[in-house]
N, CA, C and O of each residue as an XYZ file, in Angstrom:
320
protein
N      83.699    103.525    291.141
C      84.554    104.027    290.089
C      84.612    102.981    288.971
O      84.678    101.779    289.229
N      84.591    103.377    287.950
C      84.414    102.392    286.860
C      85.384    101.812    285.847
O      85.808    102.712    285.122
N      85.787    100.846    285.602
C      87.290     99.985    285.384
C      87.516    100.922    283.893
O      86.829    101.219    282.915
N      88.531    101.103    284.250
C      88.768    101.559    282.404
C      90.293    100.399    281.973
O      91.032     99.715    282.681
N      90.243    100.575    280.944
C      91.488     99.515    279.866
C      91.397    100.270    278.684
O      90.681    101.227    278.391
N      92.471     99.506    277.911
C      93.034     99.789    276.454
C      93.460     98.991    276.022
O      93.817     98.022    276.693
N      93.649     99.078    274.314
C      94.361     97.988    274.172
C      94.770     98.232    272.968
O      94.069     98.829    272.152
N      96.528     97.586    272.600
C      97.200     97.940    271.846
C      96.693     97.021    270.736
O      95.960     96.092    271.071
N      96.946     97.152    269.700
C      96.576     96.465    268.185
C      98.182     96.349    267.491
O      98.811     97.330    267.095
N      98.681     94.917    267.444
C      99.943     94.932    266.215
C      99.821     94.935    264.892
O      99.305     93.976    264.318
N     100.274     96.007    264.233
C      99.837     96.221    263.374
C     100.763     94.786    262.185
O     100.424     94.480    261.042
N     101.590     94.370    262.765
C     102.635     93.378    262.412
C     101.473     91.763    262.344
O     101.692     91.007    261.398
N     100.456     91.409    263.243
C      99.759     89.997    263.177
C      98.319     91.001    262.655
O      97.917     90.327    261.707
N      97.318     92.267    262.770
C      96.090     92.237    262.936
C      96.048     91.903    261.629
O      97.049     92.255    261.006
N      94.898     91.119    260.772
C      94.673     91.175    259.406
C      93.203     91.578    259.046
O      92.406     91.147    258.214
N      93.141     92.657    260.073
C      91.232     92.535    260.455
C      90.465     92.231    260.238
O      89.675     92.997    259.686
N      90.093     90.855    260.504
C      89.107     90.034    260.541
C      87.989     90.505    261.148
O      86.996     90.333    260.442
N      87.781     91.003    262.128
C      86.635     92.081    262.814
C      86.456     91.133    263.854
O      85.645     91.645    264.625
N      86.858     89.799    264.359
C      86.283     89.521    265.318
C      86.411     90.080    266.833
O      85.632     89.795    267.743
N      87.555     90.941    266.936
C      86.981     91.345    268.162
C      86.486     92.832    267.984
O      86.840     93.682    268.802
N      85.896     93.062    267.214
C      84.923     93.900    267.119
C      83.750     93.854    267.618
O      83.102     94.591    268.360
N      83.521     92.608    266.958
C      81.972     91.733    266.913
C      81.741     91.306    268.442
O      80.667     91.335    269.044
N      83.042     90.886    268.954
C      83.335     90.356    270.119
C      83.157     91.392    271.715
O      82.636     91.107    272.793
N      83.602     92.198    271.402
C      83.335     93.617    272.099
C      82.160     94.074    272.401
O      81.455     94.711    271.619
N      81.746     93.666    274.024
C      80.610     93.815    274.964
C      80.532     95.680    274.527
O      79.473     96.094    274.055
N      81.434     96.437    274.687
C      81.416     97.694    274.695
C      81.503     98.544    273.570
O      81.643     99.767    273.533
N      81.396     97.690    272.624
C      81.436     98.154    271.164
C      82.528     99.787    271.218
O      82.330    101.002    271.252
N      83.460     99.031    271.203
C      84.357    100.196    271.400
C      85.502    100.180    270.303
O      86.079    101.188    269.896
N      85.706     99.072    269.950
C      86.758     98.737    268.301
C      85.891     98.940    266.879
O      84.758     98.548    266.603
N      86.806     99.662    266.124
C      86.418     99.443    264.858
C      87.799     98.885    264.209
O      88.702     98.302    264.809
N      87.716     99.299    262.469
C      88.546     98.992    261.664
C      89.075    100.452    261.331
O      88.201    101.251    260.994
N      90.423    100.923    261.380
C      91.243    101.973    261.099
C      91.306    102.019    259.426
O      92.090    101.432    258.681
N      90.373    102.787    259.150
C      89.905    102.682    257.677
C      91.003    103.798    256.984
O      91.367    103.919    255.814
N      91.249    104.311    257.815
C      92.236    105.924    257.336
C      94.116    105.225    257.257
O      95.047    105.985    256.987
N      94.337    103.657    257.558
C      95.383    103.426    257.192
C      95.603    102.079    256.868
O      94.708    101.334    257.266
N      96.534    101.538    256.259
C      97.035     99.657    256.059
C      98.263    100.064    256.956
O      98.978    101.030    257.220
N      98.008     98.320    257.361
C      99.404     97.871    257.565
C     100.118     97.434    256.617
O      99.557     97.430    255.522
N     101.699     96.873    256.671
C     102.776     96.725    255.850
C     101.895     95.488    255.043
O     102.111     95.413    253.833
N     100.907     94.503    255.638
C     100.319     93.576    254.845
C      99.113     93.922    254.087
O      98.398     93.169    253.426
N      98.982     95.398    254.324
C      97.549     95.634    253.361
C      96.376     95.528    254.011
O      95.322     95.710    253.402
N      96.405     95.194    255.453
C      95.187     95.431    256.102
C      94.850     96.446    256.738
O      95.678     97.137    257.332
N      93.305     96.758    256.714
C      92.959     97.991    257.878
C      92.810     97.690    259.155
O      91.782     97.136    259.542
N      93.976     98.066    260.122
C      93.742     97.418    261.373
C      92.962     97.539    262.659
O      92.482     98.644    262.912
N      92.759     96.456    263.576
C      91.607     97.204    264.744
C      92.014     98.229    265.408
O      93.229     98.325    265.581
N      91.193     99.185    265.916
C      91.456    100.292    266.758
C      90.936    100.421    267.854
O      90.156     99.475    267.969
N      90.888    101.397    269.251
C      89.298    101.813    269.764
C      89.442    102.844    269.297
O      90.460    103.429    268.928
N      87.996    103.225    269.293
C      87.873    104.471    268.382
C      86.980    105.714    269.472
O      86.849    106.931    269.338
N      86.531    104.844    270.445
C      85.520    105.885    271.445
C      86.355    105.410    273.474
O      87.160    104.548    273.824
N      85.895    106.073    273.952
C      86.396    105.555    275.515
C      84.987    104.456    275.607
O      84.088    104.262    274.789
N      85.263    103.809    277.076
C      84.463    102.443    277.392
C      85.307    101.564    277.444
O      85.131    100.501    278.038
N      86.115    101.810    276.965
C      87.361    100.035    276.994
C      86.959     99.691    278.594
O      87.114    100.734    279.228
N      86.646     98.950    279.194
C      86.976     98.302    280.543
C      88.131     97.104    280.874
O      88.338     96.537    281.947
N      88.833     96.915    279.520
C      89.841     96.070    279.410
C      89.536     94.217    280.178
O      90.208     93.516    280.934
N      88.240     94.034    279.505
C      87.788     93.008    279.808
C      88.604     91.246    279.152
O      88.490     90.066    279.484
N      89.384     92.005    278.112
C      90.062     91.407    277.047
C      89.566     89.706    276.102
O      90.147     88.690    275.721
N      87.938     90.361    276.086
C      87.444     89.652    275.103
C      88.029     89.208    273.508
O      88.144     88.271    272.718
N      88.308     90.768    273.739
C      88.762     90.549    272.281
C      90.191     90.190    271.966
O      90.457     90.000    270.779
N      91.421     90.035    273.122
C      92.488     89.657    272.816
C      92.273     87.931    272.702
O      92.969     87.257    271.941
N      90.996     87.225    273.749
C      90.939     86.199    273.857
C      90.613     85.097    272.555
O      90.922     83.935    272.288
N      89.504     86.591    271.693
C      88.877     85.823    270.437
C      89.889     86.179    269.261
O      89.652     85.764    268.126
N      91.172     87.054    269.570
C      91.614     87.257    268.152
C      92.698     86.055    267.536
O      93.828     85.922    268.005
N      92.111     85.121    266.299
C      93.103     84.016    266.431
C      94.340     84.373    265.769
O      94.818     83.575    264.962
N      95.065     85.751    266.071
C      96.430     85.743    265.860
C      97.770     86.548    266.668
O      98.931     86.915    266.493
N      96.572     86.510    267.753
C      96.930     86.946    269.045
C      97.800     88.515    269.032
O      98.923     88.791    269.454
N      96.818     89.316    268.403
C      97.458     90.675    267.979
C      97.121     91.801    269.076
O      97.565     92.948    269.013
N      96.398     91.391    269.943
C      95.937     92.493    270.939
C      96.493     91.984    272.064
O      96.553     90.780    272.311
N      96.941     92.934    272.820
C      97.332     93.108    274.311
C      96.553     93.819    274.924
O      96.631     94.945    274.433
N      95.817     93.794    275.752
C      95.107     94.211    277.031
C      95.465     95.159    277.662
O      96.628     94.792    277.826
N      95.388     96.471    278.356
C      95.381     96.479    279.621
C      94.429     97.075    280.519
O      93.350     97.418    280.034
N      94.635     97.253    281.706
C      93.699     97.382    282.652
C      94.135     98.479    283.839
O      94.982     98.257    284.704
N      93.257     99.883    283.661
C      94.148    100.710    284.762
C      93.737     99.897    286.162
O      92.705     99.226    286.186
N      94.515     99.989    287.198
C      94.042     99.701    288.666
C      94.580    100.734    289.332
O      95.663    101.317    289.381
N      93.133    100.820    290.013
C      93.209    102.019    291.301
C      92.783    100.872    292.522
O      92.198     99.791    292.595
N      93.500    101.880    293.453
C      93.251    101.048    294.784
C      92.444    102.301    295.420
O      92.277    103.516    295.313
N      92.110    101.303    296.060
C      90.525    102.106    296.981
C      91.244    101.648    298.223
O      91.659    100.517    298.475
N      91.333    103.069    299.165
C      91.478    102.884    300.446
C      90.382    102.792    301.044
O      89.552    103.642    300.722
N      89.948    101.719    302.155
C      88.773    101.475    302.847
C      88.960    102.532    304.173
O      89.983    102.460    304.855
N      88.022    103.395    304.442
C      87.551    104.200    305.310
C      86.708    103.667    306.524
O      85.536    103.313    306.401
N      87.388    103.640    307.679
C      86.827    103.420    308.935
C      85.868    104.440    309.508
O      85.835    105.670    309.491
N      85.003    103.376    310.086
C      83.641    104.346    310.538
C      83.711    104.399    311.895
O      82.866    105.027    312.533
């Protein structure tokens, strides 16, 4: 089963710089071109599924505007 995540964007710190765009194994962020924030920027989004919530991009953003997350499923192990 394959990890899925998300991840929130503040629209209060992003000033979209694009790096975790660039940063994004899953090319799954863009820039929210259809709005600004209160500072006039277009902020990051995901825009397609793939997130695996690896949180590259919360790691590379230097204004620490993304939060992560990560669904978890538990797998029950089946006796043979």
């Amino acid at each position: 089963m394959p990890v899925t995540g998300w991840v929130e964007v503040s629209d209060l710190y992003c000033k979209g710089c694009e790096l975790c765009i660039s940063a994004c194994p899953q090319e799954v962020l863009n820039l929210d071109m259809s709005r600004l924030t209160q500072k006039g920027y277009h902020p990051a989004r995901i825009y397609k599924d793939g997130c695996t919530g690896c949180a590259i991009c919360a790691v590379i953003c230097p204004d620490a505007a993304i939060t992560v997350y990560r669904e978890v499923t538990k797998v029950i192990p089946t006796r043979a």
